[in-house]
N, C-alpha and C positions, 0 to 999 in steps of 0.2 A: 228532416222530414217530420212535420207534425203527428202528433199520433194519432187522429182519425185516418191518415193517409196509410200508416201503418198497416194499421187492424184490416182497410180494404185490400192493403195490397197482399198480408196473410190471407184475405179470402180469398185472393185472387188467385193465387198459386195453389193455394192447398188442393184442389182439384187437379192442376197440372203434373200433380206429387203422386195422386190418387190418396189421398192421405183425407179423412173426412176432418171435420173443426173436432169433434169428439176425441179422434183419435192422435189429434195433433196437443190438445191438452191432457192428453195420458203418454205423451212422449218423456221417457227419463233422462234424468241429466246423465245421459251416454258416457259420456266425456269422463265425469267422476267414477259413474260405476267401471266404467271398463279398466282405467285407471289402477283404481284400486284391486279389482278382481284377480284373486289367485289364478295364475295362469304357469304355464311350462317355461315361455321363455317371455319378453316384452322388447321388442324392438323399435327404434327410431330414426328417420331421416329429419333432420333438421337443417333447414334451406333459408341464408338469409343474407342479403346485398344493401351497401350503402354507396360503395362507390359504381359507378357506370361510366360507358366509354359514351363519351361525347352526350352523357346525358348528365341534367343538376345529380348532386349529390343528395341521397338523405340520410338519415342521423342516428336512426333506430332501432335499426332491423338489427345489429349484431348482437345487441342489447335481448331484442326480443327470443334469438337464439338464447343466451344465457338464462335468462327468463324460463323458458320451456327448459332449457337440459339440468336445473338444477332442482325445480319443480319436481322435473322424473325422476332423479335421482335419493333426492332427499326424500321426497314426501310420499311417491309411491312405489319406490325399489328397484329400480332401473338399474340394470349395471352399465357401467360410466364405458363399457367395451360395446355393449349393444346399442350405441346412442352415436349417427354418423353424422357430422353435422359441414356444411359445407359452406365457405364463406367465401366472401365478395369473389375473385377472379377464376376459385374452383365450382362455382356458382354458374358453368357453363352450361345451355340447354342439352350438352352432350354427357357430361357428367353426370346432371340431374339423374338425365332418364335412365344412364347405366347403373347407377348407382342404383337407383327405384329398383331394377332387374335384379342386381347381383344380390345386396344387402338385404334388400325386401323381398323380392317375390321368388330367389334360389333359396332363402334361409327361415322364410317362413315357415308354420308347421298349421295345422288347424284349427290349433286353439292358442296360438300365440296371439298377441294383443302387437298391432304396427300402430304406431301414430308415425304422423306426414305433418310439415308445419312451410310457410313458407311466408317469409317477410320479404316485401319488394317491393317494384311497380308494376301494375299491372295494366293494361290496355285494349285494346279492339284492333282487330285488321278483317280484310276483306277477304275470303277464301275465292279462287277462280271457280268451283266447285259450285259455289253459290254466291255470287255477285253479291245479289240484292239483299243481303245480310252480312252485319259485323259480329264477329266472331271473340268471345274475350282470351282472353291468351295473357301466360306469366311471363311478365320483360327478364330473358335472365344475363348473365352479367358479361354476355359475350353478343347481345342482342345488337348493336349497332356495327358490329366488326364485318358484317357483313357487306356486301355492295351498296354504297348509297346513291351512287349514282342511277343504281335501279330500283334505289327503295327495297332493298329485299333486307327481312328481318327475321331472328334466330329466337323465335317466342315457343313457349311451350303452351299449345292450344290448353284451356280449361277442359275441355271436351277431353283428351290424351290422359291430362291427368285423371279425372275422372273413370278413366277406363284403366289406367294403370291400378288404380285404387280398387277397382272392380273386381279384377284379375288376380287379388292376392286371395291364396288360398285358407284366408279365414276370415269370417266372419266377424271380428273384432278391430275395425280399423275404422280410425277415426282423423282424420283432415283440418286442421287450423290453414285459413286463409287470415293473412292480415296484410291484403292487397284492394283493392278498388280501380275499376276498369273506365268506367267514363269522369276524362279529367276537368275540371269543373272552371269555370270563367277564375284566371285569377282574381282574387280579391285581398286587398289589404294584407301583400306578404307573405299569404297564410303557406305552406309546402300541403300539398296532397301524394297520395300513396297512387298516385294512377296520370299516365303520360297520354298527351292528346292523342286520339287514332286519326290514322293517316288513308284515305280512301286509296290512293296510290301506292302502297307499300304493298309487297307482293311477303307472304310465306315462304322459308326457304325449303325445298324441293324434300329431304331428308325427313325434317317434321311432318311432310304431309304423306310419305313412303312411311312413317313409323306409326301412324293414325290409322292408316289402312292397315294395316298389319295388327294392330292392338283390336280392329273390331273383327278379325278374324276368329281371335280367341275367345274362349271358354270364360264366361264373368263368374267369379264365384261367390263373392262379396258383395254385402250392400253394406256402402261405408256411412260414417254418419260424418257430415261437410260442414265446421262451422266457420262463419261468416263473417269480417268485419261488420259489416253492415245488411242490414233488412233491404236496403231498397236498390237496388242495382245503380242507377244513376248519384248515388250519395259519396262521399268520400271519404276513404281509410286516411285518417289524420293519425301521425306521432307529435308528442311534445315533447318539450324539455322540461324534467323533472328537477331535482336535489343532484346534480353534479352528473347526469345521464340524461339519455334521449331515448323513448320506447313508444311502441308502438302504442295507442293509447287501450283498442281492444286486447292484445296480449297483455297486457298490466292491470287489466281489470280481471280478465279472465284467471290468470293466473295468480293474483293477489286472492280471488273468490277461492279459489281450490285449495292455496295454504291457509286460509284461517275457518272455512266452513265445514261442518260436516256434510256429509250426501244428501238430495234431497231426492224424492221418485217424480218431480213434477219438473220438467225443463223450461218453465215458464219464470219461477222463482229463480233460478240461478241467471236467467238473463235479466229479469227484472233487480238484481241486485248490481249484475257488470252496466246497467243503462243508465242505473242511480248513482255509481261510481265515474262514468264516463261525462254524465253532468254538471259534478262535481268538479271536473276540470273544464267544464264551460263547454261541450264539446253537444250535439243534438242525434252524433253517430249511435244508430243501435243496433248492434247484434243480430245473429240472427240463426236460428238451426236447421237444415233442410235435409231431409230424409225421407228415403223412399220404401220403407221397409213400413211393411201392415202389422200390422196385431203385434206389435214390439213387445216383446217379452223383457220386463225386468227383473235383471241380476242380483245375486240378495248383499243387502249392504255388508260392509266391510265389518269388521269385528271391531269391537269397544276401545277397543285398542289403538287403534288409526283413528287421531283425534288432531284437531286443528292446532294452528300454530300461526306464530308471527315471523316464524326463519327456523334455521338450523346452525347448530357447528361445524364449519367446515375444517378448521383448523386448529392446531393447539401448537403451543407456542412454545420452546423446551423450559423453561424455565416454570410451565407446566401452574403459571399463576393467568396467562393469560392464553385468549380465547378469539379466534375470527368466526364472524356473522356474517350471515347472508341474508338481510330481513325482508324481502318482499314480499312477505305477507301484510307488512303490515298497511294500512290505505294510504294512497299515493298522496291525499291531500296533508296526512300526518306527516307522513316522511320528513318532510323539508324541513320541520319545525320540531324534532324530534331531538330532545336535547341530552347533553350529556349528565348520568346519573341515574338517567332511568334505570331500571330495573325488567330482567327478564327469570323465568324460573326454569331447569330442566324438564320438560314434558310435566307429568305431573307432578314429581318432588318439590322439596321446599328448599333449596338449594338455589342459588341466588348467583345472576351475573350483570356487572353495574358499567353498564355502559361509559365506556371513556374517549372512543371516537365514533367517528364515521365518516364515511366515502363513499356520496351514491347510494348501492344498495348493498357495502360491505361495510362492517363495523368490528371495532376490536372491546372486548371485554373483560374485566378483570372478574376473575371467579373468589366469590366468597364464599369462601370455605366452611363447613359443618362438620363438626367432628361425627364421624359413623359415616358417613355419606361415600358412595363411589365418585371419584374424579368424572370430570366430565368426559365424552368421546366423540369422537367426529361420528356426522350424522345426525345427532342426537338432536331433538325437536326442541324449539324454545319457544316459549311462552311468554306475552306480555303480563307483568305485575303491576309496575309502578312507571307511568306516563309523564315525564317533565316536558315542559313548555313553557317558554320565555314568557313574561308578561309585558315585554315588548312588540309586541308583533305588526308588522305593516300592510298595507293593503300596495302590492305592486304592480304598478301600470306600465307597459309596456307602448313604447312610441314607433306606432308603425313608420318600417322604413322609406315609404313613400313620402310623408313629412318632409318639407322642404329645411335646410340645417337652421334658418333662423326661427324656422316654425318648432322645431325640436328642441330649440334653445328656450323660446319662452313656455312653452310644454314646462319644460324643466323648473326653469323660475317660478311657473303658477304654481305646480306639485311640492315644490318644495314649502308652501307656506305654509303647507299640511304637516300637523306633524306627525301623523299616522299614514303617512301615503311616500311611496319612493317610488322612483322610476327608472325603467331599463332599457336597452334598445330592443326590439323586438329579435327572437333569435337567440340574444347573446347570454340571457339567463333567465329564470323559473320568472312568469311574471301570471297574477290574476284576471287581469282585463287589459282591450287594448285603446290606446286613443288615437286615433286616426280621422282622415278627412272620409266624409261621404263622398260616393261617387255620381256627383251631378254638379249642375252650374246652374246658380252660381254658387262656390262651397260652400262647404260649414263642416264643421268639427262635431265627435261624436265619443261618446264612449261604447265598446261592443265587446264582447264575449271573446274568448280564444277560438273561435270557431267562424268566429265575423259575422254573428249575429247581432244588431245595433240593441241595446239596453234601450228600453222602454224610456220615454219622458229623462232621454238622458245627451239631448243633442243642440248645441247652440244654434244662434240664428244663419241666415243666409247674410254670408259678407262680414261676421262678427269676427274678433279678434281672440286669438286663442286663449290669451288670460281671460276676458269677459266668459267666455265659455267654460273654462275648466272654473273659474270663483262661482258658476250658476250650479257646477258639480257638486258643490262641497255636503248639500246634505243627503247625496246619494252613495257620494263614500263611503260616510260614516257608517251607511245600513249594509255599503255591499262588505265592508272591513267585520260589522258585526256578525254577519252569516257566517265570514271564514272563520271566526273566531269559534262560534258554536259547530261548525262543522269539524272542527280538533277534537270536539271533544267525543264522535262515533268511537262509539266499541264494541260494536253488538257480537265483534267475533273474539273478543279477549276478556269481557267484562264478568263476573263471577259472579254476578246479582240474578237472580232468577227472577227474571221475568219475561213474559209475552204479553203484546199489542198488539189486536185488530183492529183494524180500519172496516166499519159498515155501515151501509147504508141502511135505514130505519124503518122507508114509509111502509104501508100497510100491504101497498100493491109489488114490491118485488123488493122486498130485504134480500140482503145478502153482502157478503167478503169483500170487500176490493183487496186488501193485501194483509200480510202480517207479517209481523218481527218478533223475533225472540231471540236472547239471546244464548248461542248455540253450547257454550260447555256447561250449561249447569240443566239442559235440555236433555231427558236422554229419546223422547217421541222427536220425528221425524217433523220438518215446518210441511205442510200442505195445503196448499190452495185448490179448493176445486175447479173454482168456475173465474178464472181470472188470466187475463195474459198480460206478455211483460210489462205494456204501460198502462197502467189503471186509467177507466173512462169513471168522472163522474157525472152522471147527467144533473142540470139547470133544475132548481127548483128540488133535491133531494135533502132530505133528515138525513143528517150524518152524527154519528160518534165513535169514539173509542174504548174500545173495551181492553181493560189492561188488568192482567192477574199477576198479584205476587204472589209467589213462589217460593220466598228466602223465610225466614226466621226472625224478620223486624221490622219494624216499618219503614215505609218508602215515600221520600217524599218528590215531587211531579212540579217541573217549568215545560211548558210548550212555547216554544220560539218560530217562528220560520216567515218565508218571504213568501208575497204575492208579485206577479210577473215578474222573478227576478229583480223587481226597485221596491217592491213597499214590504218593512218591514211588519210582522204580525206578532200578537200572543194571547196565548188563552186566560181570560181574567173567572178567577172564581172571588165571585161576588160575596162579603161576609154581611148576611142578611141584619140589619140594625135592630136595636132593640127595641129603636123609635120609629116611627113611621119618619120616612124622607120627607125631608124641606126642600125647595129648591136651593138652599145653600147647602145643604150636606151633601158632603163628598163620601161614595161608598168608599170600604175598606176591603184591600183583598186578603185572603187568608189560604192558609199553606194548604195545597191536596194533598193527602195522603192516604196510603192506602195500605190497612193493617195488614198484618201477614198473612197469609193463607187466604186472603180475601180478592174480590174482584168489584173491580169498581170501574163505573161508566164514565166519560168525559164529553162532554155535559152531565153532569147526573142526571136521572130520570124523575128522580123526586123534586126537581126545582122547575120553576116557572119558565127555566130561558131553555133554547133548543140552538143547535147550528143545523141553519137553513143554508143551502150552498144556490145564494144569489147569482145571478149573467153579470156582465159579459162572459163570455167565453176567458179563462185566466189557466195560469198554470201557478200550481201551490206546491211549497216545500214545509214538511213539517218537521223539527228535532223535539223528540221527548226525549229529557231528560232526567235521570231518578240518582235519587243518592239516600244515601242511610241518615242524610243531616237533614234537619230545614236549613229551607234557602232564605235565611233573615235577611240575607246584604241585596238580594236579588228581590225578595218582596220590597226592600225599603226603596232601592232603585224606582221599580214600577208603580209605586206608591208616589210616588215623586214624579211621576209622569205624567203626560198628555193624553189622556186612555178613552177608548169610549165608555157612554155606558150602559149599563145595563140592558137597556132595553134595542140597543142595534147586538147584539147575541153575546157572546161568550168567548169568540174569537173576532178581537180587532184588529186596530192600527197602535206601533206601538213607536212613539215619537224619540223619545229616549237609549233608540238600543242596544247604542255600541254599550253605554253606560252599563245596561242592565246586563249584558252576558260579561261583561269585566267584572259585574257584583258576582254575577254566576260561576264564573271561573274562581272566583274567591270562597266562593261558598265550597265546591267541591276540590278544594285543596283543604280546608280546615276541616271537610268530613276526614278527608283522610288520614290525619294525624300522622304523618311523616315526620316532622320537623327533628324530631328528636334523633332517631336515626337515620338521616339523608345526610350525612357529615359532609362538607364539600360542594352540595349543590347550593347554586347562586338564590341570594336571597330576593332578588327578582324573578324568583319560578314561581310556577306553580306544579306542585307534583301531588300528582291523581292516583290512587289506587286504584284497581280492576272491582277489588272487593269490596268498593264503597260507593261506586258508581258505575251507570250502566247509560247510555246514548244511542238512541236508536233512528233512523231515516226514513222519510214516510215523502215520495213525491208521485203527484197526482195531478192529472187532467178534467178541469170543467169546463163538457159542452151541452 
């Protein structure tokens, strides 16, 4: 869903909510506050189905259970007895709803805090009650067991649950959907979280006797419901991650809650899970719907309850090793997450060096400090020191529709690359996929994991697959550079102090579109007034950045990112000559930096050049990124490049790129001065300090 369709479609409902635009941008991140809030007791139903009778299987949902029970337990105090969680065959619509009874609404108390989660498929049926409307309803794992010959099916109405949720006697409940009801035109392989609805299929007798019965009762609660998705008709997608399958909104959501602190604006924490969810190529966003007025929020959690990249779940008797559970850390890092890294206990300086990993479990050796406490389960960890191959590949997956001699030469083209591998779609992690378009006469194409076609990235009509993937090659190289500087985010582990805004300049309506900081060396809360989750920038706006350090030395500044997803960009600061320009002199750029305690613009305001945000209509990604070193190998790169100049703005096209983020990645391993103590890691890493660099994500809309 585009994001102008967005913003109308939150206009569109927020009325429906009774919920005014004012009151929906003062809504708090519920979810975290309630989470965190001291309470009596904290109870959980967690609901989630991969296998189905006579229906496709999918992949993620058990995943997403683990995901949510280990979140509650580690990161906000859950006891592992209060947490009931129900999978695939106990996943019946008769169990749900008894279990909602018995565990939640006989054991609740007033001020306990319930969370409800439910990974599945989701769908539409026709009620007799009211024909002329489809009704959405959770597919649960006993859903087709019923008569098919009459079409009758064992759904749990949305509307039931909804009222179930209603009916508990407190105030503090809060609802994860990561289901989608209208299922979308197959395309290119892709699995959705939502089964076609069936006009004929009739409700089964029991569900509509326990509906009546549920609106009989006394509502006591207004729960807060979040959403896979904003837009009703879009689809709850999971992928295949680093050795696992998850849903892709619980993996955003729940990676945001272990490494951020609280925010009081609900708009920031979905604009963080939409930036995460893009990042895996996916256009799904989020969404929070709540019916409650004048929301009152709860006061943040104490100094104490501080972000993380995992926990200790394990210790190992020989009491030198250690089991992880790192889902904090962003799902684009994971896969590439190498051995030797380095984690620290919560705030201590106590050190654990990654020696495997599985998924989202890892084993660690603990090194030891004399004076220090042993480690203990529970206990919060913290990203340090970040290694990453300096191999890394850009992986194309071959949709399975591909005929086998078409898959075959897929293969032969891809391999000439030597930065490009390819997978079958399904069978492992891949970045993009290539597939035929659906029309005649064909043609080949490259598109997104979401089956969105990449811009200016599709061969002719009748062409031959090699001809088409060798026309690929110099859009690889930019989409492989993006993944490359996308490893290097850390806004939620990085120990550099700084914050970025994003604003727009002209005379007639300045203001915020977004900001980043990064969260542990912050102790003020991030808040955006007047912005929601997908920044709009309008055609024809003065933009810059404003970025304050915070730390004790100076900081020195690359801005990298893509325009529509294919064309690489970077911001050039121009080093004004000493001679007035010839038409053969070439400018020079030179380092930004920005001394300590200072704040500095980007564009600065004292030079002649401005960023004017030119039409068409585009969508923009920006990575800043800062280190305590100059980036000499990364200026020499872009020095050496095809750049614009000066006078088309400050932010261009940048011809060079894989080049220049492989200088970039080189510069911020020699900030970091590891080499000496990383004994053991491979001389083809690169390993990154938290302390020495800091990478932040900035994506935005011009229309």
């Amino acid at each position: 869903m585009k994001r102008r369709t967005f913003l109308e479609r939150i206009g569109s409902i927020l009325p429906v909510l009774g919920i005014t635009e004012a009151e929906w941008l003062s809504l708090g991140n519920r979810y975290y506050q309630a989470l965190a809030q001291p309470s009596p007791r904290k109870l959980a139903l967690l609901i989630g189905i991969n296998q189905y009778q006579k229906i496709p299987a999918l992949s993620g949902c058990l995943t997403d259970v683990e995901l949510q029970r280990e979140l509650l337990i580690h990161r906000f105090g859950f006891q592992g007895s209060d947490i009931l969680t129900l999978t695939e065959e106990e996943a019946s619509r008769e169990f749900i709803e008894t279990a909602f009874l018995d565990r939640l609404g006989k054991q609740a108390k007033p001020d306990d805090l319930v969370v409800f989660h439910f990974s599945g498929y989701g769908s539409r049926v026709k009620l007799e009650t009211s024909p002329e409307t489809m009704q959405n309803a959770l597919v649960t794992a006993n859903a087709s067991l019923i008569s098919q010959e009459e079409k009758i099916v064992n759904y749990i109405l949305e509307e039931t649950l909804l009222l179930l949720l209603r009916s508990l006697p407190t105030d503090q409940v809060t609802a994860v959907l990561d289901t989608s009801y209208y299922a979308p035109t197959p395309v290119l392989g892709l699995k959705s979280r939502a089964l076609p609805e069936s006009v004929k299929a009739k409700l089964v007798a029991e569900e509509l006797d326990f509906l009546q019965q549920l609106k009989t009762q006394k509502l006591l609660s207004t729960p807060i419901v979040l959403t896979a998705t904003s837009n009703p008709k879009q689809s709850a997608r999971e992928e295949l991650f680093s050795g696992f399958s998850a849903g892709l909104f619980t993996y955003a959501l729940t990676q945001y809650l272990w490494e951020f602190t609280p925010t009081t604006r609900i708009q920031v924490a979905l604009s963080y899970m939409e930036n995460s969810l893009s990042k895996s190529g996916s256009k799904q966003q989020p969404a929070l719907l709540s019916t409650q007025k004048n929301q009152h929020l709860t006061s943040l959690p104490p100094d104490d309850i501080i972000g993380a990249e995992g926990a200790v779940t394990a210790i190992e008797e020989d009491d030198k090793t250690v089991h992880l559970w790192l889902a904090g850390l962003p799902p684009q890092v994971l896969l590439y997450y190498g051995v030797n890294s380095r984690f620290t206990l919560g705030r201590t300086t106590e050190e654990l060096i990654l020696r495997s990993r599985t998924g989202l479990t890892a084993k660690a050796q603990i090194s030891q400090i004399e004076g220090t406490n042993p480690p203990r389960v529970g206990q919060l960890v913290q990203e340090a020191v970040r290694v990453l191959a300096q191999k890394i590949h850009l992986i194309i997956a071959l949709d399975t529709g591909l005929e086998r001699i078409e898959r075959v030469d897929a293969t032969s083209a891809f391999a000439a690359f030597t930065h490009i591998s390819t997978v079958v779609l399904g069978e492992k992690p891949a970045d993009y996929l290539f597939a035929k378009l659906q029309q005649t006469p064909s043609r080949y194409g490259l598109f997104s994991l979401s089956g969105e076609l990449i811009s200016n990235a599709t061969g002719e009509a009748g062409e031959a697959v090699k001809s088409t993937v060798q026309k690929l090659a110099p859009k690889l190289s930019t989409l492989l550079a993006a993944k490359l500087w996308r490893l290097t985010e850390n806004q939620g582990s990085s120990r550099l102090a700084v914050k970025t805004t994003l604003e727009i300049i002209d005379n007639k309506s300045p203001r915020v579109i977004m900001q980043r900081e990064t969260v542990r060396t912050f102790k003020t809360e991030t808040s955006i007034q007047k912005s929601l989750p997908t920044p709009i920038v309008p055609i024809g706006s003065r933009m810059q950045y404003r970025v304050e350090n915070q730390s004790d030395h100076p900081l020195y500044l690359i801005l990298l990112g893509l325009h529509n997803n294919h064309t690489a960009i970077a911001f050039y600061s121009w080093e004004t000559p000493e001679e007035p320009n010839t038409a053969d002199t070439k400018p020079v750029l030179k380092q930004v930096v920005i001394a300590p305690g200072e704040t500095l613009t980007l564009p600065q305001t004292n030079t002649a050049s401005e960023w004017m945000i030119s039409g068409p209509a585009s969508e923009c990604e920006h990575q800043l990124i800062f280190s305590t070193a100059p980036f000499n190998e990364t200026l020499a790169a872009l020095n050496a490049a095809k750049y614009s100049t000066s006078e088309e703005g400050p932010i261009g096209s940048l011809e060079n790129s894989l080049d220049v983020v492989q200088a970039l990645l080189q510069d911020l391993h020699n900030a970091s001065a590891l080499k000496t103590d990383m004994n053991g890691t491979a001389p083809d890493s690169h390993s990154l300090d938290v302390n020495n660099w800091a990478s932040l994500s900035f994506s935005f809309q011009v229309l």
